[in-house]
C-alpha positions as CSV (number, residue, x, y, z in Angstrom):
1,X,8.2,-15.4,-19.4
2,X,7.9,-13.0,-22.1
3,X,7.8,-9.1,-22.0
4,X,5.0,-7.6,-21.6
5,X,2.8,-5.3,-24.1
6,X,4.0,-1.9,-24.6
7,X,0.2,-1.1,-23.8
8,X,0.3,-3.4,-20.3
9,X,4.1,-1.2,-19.3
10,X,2.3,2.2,-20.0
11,X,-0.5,1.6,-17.5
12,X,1.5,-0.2,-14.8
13,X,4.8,2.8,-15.2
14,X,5.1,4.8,-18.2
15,X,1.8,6.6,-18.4
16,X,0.8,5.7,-14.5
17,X,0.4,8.9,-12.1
18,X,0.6,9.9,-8.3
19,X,-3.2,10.7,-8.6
20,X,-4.6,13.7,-6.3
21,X,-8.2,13.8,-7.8
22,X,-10.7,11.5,-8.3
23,X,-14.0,11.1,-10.1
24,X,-16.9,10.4,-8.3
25,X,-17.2,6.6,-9.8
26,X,-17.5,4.5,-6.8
27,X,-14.8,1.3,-6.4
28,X,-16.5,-1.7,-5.6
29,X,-15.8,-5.1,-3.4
30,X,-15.6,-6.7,-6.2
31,X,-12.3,-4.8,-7.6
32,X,-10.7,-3.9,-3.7
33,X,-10.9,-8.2,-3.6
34,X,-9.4,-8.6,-7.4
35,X,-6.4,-6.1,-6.1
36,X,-5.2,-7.8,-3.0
37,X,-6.3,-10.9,-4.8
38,X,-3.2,-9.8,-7.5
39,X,-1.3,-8.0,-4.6
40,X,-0.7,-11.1,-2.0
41,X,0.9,-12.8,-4.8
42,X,4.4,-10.5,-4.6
43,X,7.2,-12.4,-2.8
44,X,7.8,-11.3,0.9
45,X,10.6,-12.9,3.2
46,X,9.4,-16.6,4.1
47,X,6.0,-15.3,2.8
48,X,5.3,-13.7,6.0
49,X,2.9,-11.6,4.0
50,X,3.0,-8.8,7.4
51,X,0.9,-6.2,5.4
52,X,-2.6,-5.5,6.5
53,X,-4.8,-3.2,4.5
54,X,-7.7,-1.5,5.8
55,X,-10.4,-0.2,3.3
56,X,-11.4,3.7,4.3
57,X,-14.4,4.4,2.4
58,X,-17.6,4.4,4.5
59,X,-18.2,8.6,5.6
60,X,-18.2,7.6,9.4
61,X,-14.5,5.9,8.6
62,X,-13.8,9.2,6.8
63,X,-14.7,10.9,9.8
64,X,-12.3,8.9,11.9
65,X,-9.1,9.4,9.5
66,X,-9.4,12.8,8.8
67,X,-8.0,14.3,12.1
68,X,-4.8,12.4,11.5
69,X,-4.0,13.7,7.8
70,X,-1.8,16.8,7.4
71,X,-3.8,19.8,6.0
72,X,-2.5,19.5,2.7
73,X,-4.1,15.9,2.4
74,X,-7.5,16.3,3.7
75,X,-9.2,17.8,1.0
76,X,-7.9,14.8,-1.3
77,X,-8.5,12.2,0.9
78,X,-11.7,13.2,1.8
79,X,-12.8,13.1,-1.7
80,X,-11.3,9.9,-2.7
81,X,-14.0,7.0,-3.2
82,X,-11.7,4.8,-0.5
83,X,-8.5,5.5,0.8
84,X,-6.7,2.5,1.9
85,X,-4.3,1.9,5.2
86,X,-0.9,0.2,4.7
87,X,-0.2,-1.3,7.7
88,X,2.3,-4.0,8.9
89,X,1.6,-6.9,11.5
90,X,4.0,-6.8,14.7
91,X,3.2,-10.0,15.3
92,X,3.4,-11.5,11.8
93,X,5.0,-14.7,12.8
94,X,1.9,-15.9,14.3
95,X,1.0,-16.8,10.3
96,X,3.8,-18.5,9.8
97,X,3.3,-22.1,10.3
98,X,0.5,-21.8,7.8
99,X,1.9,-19.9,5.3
100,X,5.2,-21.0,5.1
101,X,4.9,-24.4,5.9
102,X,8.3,-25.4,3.7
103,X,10.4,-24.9,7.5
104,X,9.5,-23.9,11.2
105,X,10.5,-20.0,11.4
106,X,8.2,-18.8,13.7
107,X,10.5,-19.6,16.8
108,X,13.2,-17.7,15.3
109,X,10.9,-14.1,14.4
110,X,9.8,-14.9,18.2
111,X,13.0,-14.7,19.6
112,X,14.2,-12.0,18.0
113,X,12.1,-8.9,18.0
114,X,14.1,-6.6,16.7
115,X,14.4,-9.0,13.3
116,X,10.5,-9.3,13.7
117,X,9.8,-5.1,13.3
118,X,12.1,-4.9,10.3
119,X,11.1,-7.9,8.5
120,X,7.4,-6.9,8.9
121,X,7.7,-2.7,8.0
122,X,10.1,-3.6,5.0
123,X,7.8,-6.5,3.4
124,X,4.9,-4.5,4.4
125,X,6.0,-1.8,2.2
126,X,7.0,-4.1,-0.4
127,X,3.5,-5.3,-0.5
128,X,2.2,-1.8,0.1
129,X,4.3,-1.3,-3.5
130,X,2.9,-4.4,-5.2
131,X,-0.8,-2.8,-4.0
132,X,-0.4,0.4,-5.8
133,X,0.9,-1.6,-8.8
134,X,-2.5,-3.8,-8.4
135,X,-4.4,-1.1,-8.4
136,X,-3.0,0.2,-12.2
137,X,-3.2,-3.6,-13.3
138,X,-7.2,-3.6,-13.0
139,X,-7.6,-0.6,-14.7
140,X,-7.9,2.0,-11.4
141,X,-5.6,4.8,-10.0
142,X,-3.4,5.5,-6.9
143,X,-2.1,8.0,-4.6
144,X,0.0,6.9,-1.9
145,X,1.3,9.1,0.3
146,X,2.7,9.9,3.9
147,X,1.8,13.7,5.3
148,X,-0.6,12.0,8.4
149,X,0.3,11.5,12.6
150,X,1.0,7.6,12.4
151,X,0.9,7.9,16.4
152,X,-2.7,9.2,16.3
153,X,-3.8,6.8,13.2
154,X,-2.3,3.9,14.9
155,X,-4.4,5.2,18.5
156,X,-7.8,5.5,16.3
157,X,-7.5,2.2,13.9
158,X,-5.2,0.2,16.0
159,X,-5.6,1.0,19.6
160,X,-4.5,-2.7,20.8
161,X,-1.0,-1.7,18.8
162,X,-0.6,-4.8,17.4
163,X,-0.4,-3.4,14.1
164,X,0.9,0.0,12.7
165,X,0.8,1.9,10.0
166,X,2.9,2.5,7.4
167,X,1.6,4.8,4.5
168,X,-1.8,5.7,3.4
169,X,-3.5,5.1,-0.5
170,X,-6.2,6.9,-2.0
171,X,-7.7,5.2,-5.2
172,X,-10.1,5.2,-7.4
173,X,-10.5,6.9,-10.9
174,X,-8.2,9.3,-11.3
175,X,-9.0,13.0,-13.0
176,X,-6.1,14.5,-14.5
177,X,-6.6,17.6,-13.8
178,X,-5.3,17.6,-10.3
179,X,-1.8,15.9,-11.3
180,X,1.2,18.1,-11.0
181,X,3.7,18.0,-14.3
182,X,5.6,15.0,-14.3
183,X,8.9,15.0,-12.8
184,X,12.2,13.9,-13.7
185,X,14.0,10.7,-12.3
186,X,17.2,9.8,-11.6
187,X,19.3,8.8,-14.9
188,X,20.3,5.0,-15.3
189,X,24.1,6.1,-14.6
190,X,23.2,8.4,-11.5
191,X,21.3,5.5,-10.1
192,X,22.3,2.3,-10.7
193,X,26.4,0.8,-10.5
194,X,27.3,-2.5,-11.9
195,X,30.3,-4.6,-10.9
């Protein structure tokens, strides 16, 4: 492997942004397939792949989500050309024997359902990560966020509560203008320890 452009590391970190406003270009099926299409692709344990993503972008949809969102993130969600619904399969290991066919695991994720939740909520937010950097890679914007009543999103989208949701993603084109400044992170020394 080689290092990627300085051009290709600006887009995906340097010069990416938590994006609050969009433009009103529209983001097609076309480009919501080519970013799962780049997301699936990020290693999860045994490939269980537990995310699930559910496209918001239809006004009736809209509708539906915005009585879960905290007041702060209405205004920007509502906007948004789709927001997108990070959410993790309880009941993941039902893939399994399909998509990880290298051993039989299933048997062990269906004995064990305490191993089941936290394998699917921490490589569904890993793949909720490698969606957000998908999103930068074709050239599009993100804004995750929390701030929303999982209990009443998970009632409204999910009401058989076989999946649940994690953390919510606007995208689209992003306009500057509603971007706080940047802030600081953690120094290299402050965050990291090597031994």
């Amino acid at each position: 492997m080689t290092t990627l452009s300085n051009e290709a590391l600006n887009q995906l970190f340097h010069d990416a942004r938590t994006f609050n406003k969009f433009t009103n270009e529209p983001v097609t099926d076309e480009q919501l397939q080519a970013i799962y299409d780049l997301a699936k692709m990020g290693p999860t344990a045994f490939n269980a792949s537990p995310a699930r993503f559910v496209f918001i972008r239809s006004p009736e949809a809209k509708a539906r989500l915005e009585p879960t969102l905290a007041d702060g993130n209405k205004a920007k969600t509502m906007a948004a050309p789709v927001t997108v619904i990070v959410a993790y399969d309880t009941n993941f290991q039902e893939h399994l024997p399909t998509i990880f066919p290298a051993m039989d695991v299933k048997g062990m994720f269906d004995a064990n359902p305490e191993m089941t939740q936290t394998t699917a909520f921490r490589n569904g937010s890993l793949s909720g990560a490698y969606f957000i950097m998908a999103v930068r890679a074709i050239g599009l914007d993100a804004g995750p966020m929390s701030g929303f009543d999982n209990a009443a999103l998970d009632k409204e989208f999910f009401p058989d509560g076989r999946f649940k949701s994690n953390f919510l993603i606007n995208i689209g084109h992003g306009d500057a203008s509603g971007n706080y400044p940047r802030s600081p992170r953690l120094a290299y020394d402050v965050a990291t320890q090597t031994l």
